[in-house]
N, C-alpha and C positions, 0 to 999 in steps of 0.2 A: 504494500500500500504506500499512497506516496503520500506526503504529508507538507501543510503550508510553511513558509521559511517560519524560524525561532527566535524571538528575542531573549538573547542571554544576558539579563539584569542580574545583579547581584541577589536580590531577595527569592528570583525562581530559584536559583542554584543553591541556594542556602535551606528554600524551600522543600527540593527537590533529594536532599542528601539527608532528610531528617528517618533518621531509622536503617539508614544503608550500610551496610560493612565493606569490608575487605572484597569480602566477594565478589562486590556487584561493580561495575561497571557504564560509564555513562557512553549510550549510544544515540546520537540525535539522528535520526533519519534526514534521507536528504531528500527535501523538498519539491514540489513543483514551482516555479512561479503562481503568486496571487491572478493568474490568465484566465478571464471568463472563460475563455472556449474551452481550455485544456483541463479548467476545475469541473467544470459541468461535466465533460464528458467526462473525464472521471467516473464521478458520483454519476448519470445514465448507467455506465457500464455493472451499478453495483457495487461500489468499495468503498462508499463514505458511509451511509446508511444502512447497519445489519438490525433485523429484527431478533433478537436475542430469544432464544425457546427457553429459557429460565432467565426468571429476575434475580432481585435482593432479597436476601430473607428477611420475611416479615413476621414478627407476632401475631399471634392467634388474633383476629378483632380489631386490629389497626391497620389504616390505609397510609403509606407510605411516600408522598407526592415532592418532599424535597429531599436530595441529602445530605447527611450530617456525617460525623467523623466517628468513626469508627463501623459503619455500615458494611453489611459484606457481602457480594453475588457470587455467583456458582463459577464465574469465568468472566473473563477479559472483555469479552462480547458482549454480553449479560451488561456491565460494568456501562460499556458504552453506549449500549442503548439506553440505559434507564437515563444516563445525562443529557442525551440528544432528543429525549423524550420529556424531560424536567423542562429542557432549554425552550421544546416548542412550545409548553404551556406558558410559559414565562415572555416567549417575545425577543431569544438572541438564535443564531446559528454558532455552532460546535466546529469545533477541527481537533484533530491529535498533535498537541505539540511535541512532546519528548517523551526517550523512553530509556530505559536502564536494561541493561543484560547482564547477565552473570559472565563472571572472569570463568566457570569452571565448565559449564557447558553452552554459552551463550545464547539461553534462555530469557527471555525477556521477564521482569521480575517486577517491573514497574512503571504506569503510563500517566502521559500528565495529558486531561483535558482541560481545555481551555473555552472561556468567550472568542469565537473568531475574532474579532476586535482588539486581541490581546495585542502587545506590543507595538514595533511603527516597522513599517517595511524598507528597507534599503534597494533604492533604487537604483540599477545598474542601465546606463544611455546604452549599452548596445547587445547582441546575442553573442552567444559565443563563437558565432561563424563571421561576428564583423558590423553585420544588420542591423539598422538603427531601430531601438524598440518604440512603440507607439506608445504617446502617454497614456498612463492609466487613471481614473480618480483614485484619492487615497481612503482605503477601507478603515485600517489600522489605527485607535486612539488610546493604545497603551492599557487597554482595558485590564485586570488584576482577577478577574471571576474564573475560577477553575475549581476541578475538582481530581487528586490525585490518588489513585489507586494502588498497591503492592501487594504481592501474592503471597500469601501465608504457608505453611510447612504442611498445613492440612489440605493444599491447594487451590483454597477458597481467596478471591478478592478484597481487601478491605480497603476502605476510604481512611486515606493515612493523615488526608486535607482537605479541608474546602473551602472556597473563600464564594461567599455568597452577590457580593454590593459588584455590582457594573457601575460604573464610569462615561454610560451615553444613553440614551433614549433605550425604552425596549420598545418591539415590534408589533403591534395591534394586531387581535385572532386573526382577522379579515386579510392581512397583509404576510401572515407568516407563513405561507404556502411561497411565496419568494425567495426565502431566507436556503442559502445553499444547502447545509445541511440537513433543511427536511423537506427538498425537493427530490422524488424517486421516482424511477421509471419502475411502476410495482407489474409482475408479470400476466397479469389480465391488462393490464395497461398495453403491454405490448405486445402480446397477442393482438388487440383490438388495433394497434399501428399497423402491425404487419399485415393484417385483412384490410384494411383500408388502403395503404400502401400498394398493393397488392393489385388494389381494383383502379389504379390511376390517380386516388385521391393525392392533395398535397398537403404543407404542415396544415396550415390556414382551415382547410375543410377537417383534417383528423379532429385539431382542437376544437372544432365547434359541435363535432361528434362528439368528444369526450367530457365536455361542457354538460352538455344534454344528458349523457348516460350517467355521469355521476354527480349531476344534477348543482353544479355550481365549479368554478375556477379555482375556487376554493378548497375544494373538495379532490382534485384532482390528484394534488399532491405533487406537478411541476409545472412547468411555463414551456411555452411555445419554444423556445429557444433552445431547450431539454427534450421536445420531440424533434425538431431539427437533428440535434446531435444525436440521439438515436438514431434515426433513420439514416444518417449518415454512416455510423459505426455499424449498423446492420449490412447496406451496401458493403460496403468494405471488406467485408467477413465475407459474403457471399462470392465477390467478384474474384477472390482469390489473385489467380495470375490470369486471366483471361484479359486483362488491361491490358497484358502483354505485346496479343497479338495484335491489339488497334493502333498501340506504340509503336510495333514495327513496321507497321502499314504504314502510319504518317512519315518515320524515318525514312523508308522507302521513296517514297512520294516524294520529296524535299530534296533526296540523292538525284533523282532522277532531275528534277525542276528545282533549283534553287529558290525561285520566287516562291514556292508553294510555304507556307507560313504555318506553324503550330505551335503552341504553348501550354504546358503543363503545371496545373499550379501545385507547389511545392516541391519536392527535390528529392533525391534517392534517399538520403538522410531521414527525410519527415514520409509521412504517409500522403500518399496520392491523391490527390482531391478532387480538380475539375480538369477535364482536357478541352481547348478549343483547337479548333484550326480551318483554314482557308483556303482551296486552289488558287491558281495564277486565276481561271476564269471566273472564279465569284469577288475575287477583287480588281479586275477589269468590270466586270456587270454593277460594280459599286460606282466605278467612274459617271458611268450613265445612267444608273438608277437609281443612286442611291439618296434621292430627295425623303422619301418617308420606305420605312422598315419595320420588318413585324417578325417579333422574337415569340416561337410558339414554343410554350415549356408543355404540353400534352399531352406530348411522348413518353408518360410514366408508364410505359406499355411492355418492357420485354421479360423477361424473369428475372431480371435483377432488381425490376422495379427503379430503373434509372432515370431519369427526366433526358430524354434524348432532346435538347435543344435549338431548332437550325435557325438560322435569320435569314428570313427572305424581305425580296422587296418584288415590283412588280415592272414589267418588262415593257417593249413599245406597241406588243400584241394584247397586255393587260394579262399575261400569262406569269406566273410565278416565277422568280428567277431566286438563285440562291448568293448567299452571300455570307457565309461560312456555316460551322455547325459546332454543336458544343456538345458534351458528355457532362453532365452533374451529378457526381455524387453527393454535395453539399449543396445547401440551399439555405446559406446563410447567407447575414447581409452582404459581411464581407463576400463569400465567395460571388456573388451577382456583380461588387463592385469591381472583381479582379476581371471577372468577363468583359463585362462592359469598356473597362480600359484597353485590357489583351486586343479583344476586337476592332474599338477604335484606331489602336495601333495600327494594326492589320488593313485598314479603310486608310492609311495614310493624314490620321487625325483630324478628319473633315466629319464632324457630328453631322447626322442627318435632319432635315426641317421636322418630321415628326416620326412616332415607334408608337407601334400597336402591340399591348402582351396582355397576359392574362391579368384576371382581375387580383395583384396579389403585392399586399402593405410591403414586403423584403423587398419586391422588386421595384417597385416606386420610390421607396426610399434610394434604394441605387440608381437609378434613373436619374436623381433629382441629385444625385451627388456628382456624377459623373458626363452628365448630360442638359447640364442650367439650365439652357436654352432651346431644348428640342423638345416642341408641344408633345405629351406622352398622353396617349389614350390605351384604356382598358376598352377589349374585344368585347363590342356589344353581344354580340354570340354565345359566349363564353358565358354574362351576366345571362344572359335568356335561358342557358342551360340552369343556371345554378338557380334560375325560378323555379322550373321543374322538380329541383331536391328540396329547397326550403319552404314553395308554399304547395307540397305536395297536397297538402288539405286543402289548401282553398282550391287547388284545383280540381280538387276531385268533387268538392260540394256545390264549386261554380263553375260549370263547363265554359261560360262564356270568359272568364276573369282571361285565361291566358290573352285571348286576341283582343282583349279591350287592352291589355298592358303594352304591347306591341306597338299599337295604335296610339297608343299616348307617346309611346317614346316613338317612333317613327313617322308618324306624319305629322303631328305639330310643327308650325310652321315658322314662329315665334317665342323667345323662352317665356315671354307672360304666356300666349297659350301654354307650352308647356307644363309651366307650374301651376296651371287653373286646371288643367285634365288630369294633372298628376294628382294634386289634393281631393279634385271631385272622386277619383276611381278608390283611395283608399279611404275615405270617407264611405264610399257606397260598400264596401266590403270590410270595415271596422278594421282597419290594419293600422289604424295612425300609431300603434304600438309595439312593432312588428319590430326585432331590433335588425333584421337583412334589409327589409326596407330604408328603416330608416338610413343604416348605412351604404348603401348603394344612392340613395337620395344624396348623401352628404358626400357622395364624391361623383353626382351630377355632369359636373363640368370636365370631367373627363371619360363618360364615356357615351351620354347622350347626345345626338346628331346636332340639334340646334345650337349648341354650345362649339359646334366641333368645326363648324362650317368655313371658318374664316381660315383655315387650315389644309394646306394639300396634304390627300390622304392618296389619292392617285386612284379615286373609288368612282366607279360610273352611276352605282345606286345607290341610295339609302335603304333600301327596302330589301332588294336583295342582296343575299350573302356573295360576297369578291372571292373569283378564282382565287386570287391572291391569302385571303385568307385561311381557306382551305389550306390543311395540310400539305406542304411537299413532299412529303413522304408516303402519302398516304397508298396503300398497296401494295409498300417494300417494307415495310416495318408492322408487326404486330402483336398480341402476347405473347406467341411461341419465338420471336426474335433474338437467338445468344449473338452474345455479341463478334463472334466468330463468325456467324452469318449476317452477321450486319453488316459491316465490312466488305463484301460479295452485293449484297442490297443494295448499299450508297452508289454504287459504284451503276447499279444497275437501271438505279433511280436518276442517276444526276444524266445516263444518254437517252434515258426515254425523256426528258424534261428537253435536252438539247433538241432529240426530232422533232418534237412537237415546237420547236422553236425555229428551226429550220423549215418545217411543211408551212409555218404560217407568213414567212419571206417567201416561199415560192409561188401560195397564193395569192401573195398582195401583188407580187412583184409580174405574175403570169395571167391573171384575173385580173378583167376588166371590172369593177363596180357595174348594176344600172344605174345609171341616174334617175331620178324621179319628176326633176323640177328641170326648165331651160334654166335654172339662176348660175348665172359665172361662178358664185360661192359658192356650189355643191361641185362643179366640174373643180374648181382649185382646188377646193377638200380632198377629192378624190386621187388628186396625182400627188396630196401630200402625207394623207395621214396611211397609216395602214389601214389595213380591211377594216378586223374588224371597230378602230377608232373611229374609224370612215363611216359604216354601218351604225355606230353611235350618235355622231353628227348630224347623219340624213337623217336619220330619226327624228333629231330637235328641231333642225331646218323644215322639215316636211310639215310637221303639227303646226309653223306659227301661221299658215297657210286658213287657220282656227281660231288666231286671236287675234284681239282689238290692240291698238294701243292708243291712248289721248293725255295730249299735254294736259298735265297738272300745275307743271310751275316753270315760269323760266327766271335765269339768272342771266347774269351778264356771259359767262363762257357755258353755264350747263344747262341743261332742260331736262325737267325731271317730267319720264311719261309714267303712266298708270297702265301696267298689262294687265288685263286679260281672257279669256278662253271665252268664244264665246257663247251666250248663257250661262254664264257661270261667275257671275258680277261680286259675288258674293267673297272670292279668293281670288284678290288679285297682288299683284309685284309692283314694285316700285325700280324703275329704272332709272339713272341718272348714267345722261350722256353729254359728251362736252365732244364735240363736232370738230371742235379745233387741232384736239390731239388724237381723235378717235379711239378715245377712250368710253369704256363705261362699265357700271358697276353697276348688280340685282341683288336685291333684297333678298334671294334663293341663297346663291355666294353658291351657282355649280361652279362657277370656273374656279373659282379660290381653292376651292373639296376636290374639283378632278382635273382639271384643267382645260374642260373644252365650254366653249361658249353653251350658256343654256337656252331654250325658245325662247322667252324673255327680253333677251339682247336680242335675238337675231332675228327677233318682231319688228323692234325696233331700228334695226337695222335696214330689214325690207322697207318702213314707212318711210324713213329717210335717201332711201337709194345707195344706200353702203353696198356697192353690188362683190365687192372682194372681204376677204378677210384681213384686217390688218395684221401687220406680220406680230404684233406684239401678242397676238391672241393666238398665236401657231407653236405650244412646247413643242420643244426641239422632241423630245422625251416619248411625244406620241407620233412623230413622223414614220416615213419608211428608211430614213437617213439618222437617225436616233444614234445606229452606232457608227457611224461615219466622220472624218475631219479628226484635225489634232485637236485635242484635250487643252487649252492653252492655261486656265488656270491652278493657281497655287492648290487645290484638291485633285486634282487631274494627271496633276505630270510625275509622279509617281510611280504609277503602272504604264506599260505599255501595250499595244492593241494588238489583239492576235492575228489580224488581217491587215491586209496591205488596202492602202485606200485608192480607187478609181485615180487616171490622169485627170479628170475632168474635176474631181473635188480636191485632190492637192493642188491644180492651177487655183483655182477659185480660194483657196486658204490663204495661198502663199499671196496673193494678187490683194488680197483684204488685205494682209499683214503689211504688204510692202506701201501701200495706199494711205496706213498710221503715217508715214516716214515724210509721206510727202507732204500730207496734210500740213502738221506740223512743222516739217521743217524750211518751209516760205516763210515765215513767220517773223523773224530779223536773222541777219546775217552771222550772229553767234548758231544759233540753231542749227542753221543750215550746213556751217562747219563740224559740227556735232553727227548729223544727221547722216553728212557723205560721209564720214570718219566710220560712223556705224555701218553703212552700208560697204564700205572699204573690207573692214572688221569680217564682216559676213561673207564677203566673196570670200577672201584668202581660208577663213572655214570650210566654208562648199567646195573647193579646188581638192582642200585638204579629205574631204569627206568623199569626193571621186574617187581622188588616188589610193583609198584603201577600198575600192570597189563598191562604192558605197554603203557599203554595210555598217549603217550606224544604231547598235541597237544591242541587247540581249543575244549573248551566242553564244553556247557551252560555258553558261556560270559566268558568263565575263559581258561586262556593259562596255562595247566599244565608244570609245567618246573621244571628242579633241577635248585634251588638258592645254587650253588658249592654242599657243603656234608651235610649242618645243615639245608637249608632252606625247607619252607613246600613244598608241590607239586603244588597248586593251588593259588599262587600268581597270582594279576593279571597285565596282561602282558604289559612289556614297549618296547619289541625289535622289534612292530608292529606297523606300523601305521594303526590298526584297528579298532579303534572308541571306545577302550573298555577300562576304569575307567585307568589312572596311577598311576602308582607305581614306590617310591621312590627306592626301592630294584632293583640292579642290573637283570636282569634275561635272563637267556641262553636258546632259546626253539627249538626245534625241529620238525621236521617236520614229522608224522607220517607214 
């Protein structure tokens, strides 16, 4: 057993030697760190907390509830329970501070409990590997409350000490299920984990099962953080060496392609915790897709019970594209925070505008730690499922409840509607008490539509559920899944994802559209967007052929119209459009949510005579050119493109670029010396980048590149986060 660090004051030791001979021997165990994770898991596994099958002896007719000195139990165990049992009625948590051995068989002969709070902890800034340690708050205020025990000739335990007075606050009943030492994972406890565990659930859903079944938090006997770590030590145990094989697949992988990226958190030293990792092609797909991302943890699906993690985003087909994949054995805060960095890394540090995961408090909090600035939404989906578990009753006593709930959250069109249909429905069905309610209510704004709108999510409906959402794994992975055969699956899963991304460039690019309308704006749409973007489009262009639009208000640059549908005066849009810049914005906010213009604008567009689309209203993202052209910005030039680009788009790149040069540089006659100097700069490069056949790029692990006019060609490369040797020398590299 391991035991928290000791403070050696003079009163313990003086304390602790009263009755001792020759014989005995002072042995202090050595310690763990005061480390939440590493103490809990501990105490999970079973070794702070023993339920003792004999107490203290008691007299006939008396109840025995504190103790005093000279009291005696059957055994060492016995001993420690009944104080860590005194401690929980009382309001402190227990730890083992020291102990004595015998010189002649080294037998343990005498144990000192203590108040955890006993003494002050000595801080040490870093690990023993170098690692600088993360602060902790201080637990430790010297507290003096212990109880020491010495084992008699007859083999009986007696209390040699006790010192009863603490020196801090005690612990309220309500609050002392917290307290380390009388937090236990008891074994109906985890049986009822590993069945739940088992079926997909996560910590989040177990705790609120075990809320329920032992009918208070209270009552449980640990904290969410104590099922974590379980479920974590359970994996672990189960997974054996079969981590093995995915470790030398990724190794593999990485031999073969330097760019290909993985990272394991912890070290041969510590126990294995999460694996992530990346091909070259899911961090090229991040270049061009990576505006909003959706991390599915659902994958609690194989007999290990592992949360298989991948991050996808969605492609210019609207088709699922992947953008790494993770292995969780933990599902702590930290481990979510070390993904979310690993990953970022891997994406070349460019956060994305917004991430879609489940609905779950660990991962929000890493989100929000790692990710400030990227709008994070909880999978409406996901909350609709957990409707199904939580108001299993109402729904079974009100057939109608589910699709009135739907309907409040999905087509309201307003957050006042919203919060008027929201209140009326739990009103009508007595739920204002409800505590999943309420708590899904109070985190509204992240996963309700009308709240969500002003945000690209790259979603074409609100109504219905996005390709994209849907699992990418789904039909390569399931319960029967070892991780040996997963491995075989990804691999299987990631080129049936390619064809289907392939056959939908053959169709766009082979397949004529019909058109519907003579309008110039559906022929332009058609030779820009893909299919099916394009088939989304005609859609919205077709129907305004149905609405009204009438000035409501003009200003000096904008005129605000009133849309819409007609007969249907009752639900209308408000449009504001400013003619000058051909801009405009709806009260809908589709283009903000998907990016393509909604009927709305493009009512208003027909009434005005806007017979094209302005280019500002054409994502690149939804074209049939999406993955086409250099990458030029600072998120972009990191990776390189697995394809080579058409004559006709590198003249048209190069021809913009060179067009900056000139603009600028007419401008005064410093500039212009500047400008030719540049352009000077860039021939004697391009000469340079001939005469090595032009191969400037990734080639067998080496990034050829001019280091300026003298350096060699095959330096290896630092302007990549590619996984490939660094190099102190500057280097400029290109993209072929």
């Amino acid at each position: 057993m391991e035991f928290e660090p000791l403070s050696l004051g003079n009163e313990v030791i003086e304390f602790d030697m009263i009755g001792i001979g020759d014989d005995a021997a002072i042995d202090i165990e050595h310690p763990v760190e005061d480390d939440d994770d590493l103490v809990e898991n501990a105490s999970v596994a079973g070794s702070t907390v023993l339920s003792a099958p004999m107490g203290p002896h008691i007299p006939d007719g008396e109840t025995i509830l504190e103790p005093y000195q000279g009291m005696d139990f059957e055994s060492e165990e016995a001993a420690k329970a009944f104080y860590n049992s005194y401690a929980r009625r009382i309001g402190f948590s227990t730890r083992v501070s020291m102990s004595r051995r015998s010189r002649r068989d080294g037998a343990i002969i005498q144990r000192s409990f203590v108040c955890a709070k006993e003494g002050f902890r000595v801080e040490k800034e870093k690990h023993h590997d170098g690692r600088v340690k993360r602060p902790r708050a201080e637990t430790r205020v010297g507290c003096k409350a212990m109880m020491v025990v010495k084992i008699q000739n007859s083999g009986r335990w007696i209390v040699s000490a006790f010192v009863k007075d603490h020196n801090h606050e005690l612990v309220p009943p309500d609050k002392v299920h917290c307290l380390r030492s009388h937090r236990h994972v008891s074994g109906p406890a985890k049986s009822l984990i590993d069945t739940l565990q088992g079926a997909g659930i996560g910590p989040s859903g177990i705790m609120s099962a075990l809320i329920k079944e032992y009918g208070g938090i209270s009552n449980i006997g640990f904290t969410e953080r104590d099922c974590r770590n379980y479920m974590r030590s359970s994996r672990q145990r189960t997974l054996g060496g079969d981590t093995q094989v995915l470790l030398d697949y990724l190794r593999s992988k990485q031999v073969e392609d330097p760019s290909f990226f993985y990272a394991v958190q912890g070290d041969e030293e510590h126990c294995m915790s999460n694996i992530f990792w990346a091909d070259p092609k899911a961090r090229t797909n991040y270049t061009y897709f990576g505006d909003t991302v959706t991390l599915d943890t659902t994958y609690r699906s194989n007999r290990y019970r592992l949360p298989f993690a991948p991050f996808t985003g969605v492609n210019h087909h609207g088709q699922p594209v992947l953008f790494g994949c993770a292995l969780l054995i933990n599902e702590s805060e930290a481990s979510f925070i070390w993904l979310f960095k690993t990953w970022l890394e891997a994406m070349s540090s460019k956060p994305p505008i917004s991430i879609t995961t489940d609905h779950d408090r660990v991962i929000r909090v890493a989100i929000n730690h790692v990710f400030p600035d990227t709008r994070h939404r909880f999978c409406k989906w996901h909350i609709f499922k957990e409707c199904q578990e939580k108001l299993s009753y109402v729904l079974s006593d009100h057939p109608n409840f589910e699709a009135e709930f739907h309907k409040c959250v999905n087509l309201t069109e307003s957050i006042e509607e919203f919060e008027s249909c929201w209140l009326s429905l739990i009103d009508r069905y007595d739920l204002r008490e409800h505590e999943w309610l309420q708590a899904i209510y109070g985190d509204r704004r992240q996963w309700v539509p009308v709240y969500l709108r002003d945000t690209f999510f790259a979603e074409m409906s609100i109504t219905q559920r996005s390709d994209s959402i849907n699992s990418y794994f789904d039909g390569y992975v399931n319960a029967s899944t070892t991780l040996q055969l997963f491995v075989k699956q990804y691999e299987k899963a990631l080129e049936s994802r390619y064809e289907k991304e392939v056959k939908a460039d053959y169709d766009t690019i082979n397949t004529a559209p019909v058109l519907k309308t003579p309008s110039p704006m559906e022929k332009q749409a058609a030779g820009l967007f893909t299919r099916r973007l394009f088939m989304k489009f005609q859609e919205e262009l077709v129907v305004t052929l149905t609405f009204l639009a009438s000035i409501v208000e003009e200003e000096e640059m904008v005129t605000v119209y009133r849309v819409e549908k007609y007969g249907e005066s009752h639900r209308a849009y408000l449009v504001r459009f400013n003619i000058f810049e051909m801009k405009a914005t709806c009260s809908c906010q589709m283009f903000e949510f998907s990016g393509l213009l909604c009927r709305h604008i493009l009512t208003v567009f027909r009434v005005t005579n806007v017979l094209t689309l302005p280019s500002h209203y054409i994502l690149k993202r939804w074209t049939r050119n999406a993955k086409s052209g250099v990458v030029l910005d600072e998120h972009n030039s990191g990776l390189l493109y697995g394809a080579r680009e058409s004559l006709t788009v590198r003249y048209n790149n190069l021809r913009h670029e060179a067009l900056k040069y000139v603009d600028e540089g007419v401008t005064s006659p410093e500039v212009y010396n500047v400008a030719m100097s540049a352009l000077q700069d860039a021939a004697n490069k391009l000469a340079f980048a001939k005469k090595n056949s032009g191969s400037v790029g990734i080639s067998n692990g080496t990034c050829k590149a001019e280091l300026y006019q003298k350096s060699e060609a095959n330096k290896n490369c630092t302007s990549h986060q590619c996984g490939l040797e660094q190099s102190s020398s500057k280097v400029s590299c290109l993209p072929r």
